[in-house]
C-alpha positions in Angstrom: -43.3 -44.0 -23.6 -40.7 -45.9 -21.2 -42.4 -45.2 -18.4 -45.8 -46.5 -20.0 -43.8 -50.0 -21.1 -42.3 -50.8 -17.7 -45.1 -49.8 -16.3 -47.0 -52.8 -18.5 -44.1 -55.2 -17.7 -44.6 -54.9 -14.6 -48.1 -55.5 -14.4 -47.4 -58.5 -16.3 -45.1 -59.7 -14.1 -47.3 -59.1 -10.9 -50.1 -60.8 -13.0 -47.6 -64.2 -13.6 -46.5 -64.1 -10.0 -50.2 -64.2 -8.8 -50.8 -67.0 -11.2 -47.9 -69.0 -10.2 -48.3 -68.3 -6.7 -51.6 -69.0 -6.7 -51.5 -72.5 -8.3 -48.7 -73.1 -6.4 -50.2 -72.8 -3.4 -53.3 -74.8 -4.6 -51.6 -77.9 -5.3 -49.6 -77.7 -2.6 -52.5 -77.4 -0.6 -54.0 -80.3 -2.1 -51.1 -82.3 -1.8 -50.2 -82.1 2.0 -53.0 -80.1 3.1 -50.6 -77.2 3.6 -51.2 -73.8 1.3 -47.7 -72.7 1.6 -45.3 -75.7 2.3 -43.5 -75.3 -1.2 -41.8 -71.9 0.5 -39.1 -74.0 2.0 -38.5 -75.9 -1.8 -38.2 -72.5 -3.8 -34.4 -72.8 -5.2 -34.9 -76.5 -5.9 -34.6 -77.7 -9.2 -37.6 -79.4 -9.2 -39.6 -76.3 -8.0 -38.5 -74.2 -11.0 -39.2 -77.0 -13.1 -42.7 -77.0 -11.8 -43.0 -73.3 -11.9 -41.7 -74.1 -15.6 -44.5 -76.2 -16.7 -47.0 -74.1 -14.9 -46.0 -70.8 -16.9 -46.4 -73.0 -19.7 -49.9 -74.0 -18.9 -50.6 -70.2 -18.0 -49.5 -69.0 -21.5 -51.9 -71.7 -23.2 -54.8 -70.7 -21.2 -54.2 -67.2 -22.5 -53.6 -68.1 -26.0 -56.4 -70.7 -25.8 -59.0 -68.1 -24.8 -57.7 -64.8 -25.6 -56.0 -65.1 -28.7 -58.3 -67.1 -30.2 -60.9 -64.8 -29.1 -59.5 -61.8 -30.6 -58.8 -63.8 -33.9 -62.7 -64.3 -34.4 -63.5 -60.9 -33.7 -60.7 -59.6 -35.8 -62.1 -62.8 -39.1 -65.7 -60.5 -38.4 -64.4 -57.5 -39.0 -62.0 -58.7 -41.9 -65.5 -59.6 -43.3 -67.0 -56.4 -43.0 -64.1 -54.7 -44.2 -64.3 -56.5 -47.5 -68.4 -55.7 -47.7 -67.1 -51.8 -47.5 -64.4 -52.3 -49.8 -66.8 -53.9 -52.3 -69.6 -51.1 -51.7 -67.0 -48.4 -52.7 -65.1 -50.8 -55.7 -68.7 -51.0 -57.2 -70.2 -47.6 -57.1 -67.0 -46.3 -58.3 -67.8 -48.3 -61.5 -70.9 -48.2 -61.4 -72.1 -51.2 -60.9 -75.2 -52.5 -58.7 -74.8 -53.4 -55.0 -77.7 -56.2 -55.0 -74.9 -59.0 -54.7 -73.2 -56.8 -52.1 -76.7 -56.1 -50.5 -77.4 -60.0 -50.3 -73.9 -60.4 -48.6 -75.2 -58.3 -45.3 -78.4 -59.4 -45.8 -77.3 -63.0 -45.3 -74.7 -61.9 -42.7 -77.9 -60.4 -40.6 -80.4 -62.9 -40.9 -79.3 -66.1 -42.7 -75.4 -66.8 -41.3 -75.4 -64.9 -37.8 -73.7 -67.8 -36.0 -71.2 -68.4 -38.8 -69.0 -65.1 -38.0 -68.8 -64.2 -34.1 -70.6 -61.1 -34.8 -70.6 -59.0 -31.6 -73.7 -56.6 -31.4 -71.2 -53.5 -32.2 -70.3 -55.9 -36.0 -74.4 -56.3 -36.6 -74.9 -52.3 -35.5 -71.8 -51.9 -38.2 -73.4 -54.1 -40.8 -76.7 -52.4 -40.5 -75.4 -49.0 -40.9 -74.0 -50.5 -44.2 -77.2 -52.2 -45.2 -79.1 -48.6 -44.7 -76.4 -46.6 -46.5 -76.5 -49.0 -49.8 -80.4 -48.7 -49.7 -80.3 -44.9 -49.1 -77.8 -44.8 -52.1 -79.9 -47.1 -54.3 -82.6 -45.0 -53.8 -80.7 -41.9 -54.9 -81.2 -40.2 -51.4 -77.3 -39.8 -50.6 -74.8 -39.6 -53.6 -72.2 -41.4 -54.4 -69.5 -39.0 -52.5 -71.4 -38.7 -49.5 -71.8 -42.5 -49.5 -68.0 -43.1 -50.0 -67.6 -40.6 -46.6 -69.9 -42.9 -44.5 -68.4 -46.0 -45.9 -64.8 -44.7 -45.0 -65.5 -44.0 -41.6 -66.8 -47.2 -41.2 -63.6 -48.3 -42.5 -61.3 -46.2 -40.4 -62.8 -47.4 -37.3 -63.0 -51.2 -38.6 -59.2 -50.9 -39.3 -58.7 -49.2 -35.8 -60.5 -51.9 -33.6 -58.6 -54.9 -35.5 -55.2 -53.6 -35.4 -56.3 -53.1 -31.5 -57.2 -56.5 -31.2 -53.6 -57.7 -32.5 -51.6 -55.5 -29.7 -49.8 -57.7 -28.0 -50.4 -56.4 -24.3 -54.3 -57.8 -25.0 -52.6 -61.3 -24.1 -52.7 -60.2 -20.5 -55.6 -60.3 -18.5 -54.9 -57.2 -15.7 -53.8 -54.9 -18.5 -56.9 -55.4 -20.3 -59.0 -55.2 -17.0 -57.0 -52.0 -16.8 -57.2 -50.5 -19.9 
């Protein structure tokens, strides 16, 4: 487990150094013409200051894009979630799945751009569509439903507690992974 962790660290670390090398080199580049003239600057006060701000910038791309990112897919899958947890709440009391049915329905067809549904989310919701309409129509009972409708649920809960690990916020660890 130690091992794994510094491991990750360091791959971080190589993956800031790159960046702040990189743009580094690219405005110094554009500045004098000369890729690597900052070298000579590096314990300056000014040059860490720089290298400062430029983490800084660094760490709101990555927010900006992957955070965000995984905070849509995870608002999906909170969505679905809640159409599962419905589907079991209602046939444990009995009581019809039409309203639960028009939810996925309109998820599918009507609202597809207002959730970021990723093909694996629509695959997800129709596999929930076809179990209610198997279990309307009496073909699966209500055990065998609440199986199906768990294991959907186990792996919805897997895949968003995923998406909130914090090593996601690097982009060579999840090249990597």
């Amino acid at each position: 487990m130690l091992k794994k962790s510094i491991t990750q660290a360091i791959i971080y670390l190589v993956e800031v150094i790159i960046f702040l090398v990189a743009v580094t080199a690219l405005y110094s580049g554009l500045e004098n013409g000369l890729s690597f003239s900052w070298k000579e600057h590096v314990l300056t006060f000014q040059f860490l200051s720089n290298l400062g701000v430029i983490f800084v910038v660094y760490q709101l791309l990555i927010y900006s894009f992957i955070s965000l990112h995984d905070s849509a897919k995870n608002d999906a899958l909170l969505e679905i979630k809640s159409i599962i947890k419905l589907c079991i709440l209602h046939s444990n009391y009995n009581v019809t799945l039409v309203e639960i049915e028009k939810t996925v329905d309109e998820l599918l067809y009507k609202k597809k751009g207002y959730y970021m549904l990723s093909k694996k989310n629509i695959e997800t919701l129709e596999d929930i569509e076809s179990l209610i309409k198997r279990y309307n129509a009496k073909e699966i009972d209500r055990q065998t439903f609440h199986f199906w409708l768990e294991k959907l649920l186990i792996i919805i809960e897997h895949e968003s507690e995923f998406n909130s690990l914090l090593w996601r916020n690097s982009l060579l660890l999840r090249l990597l992974k």
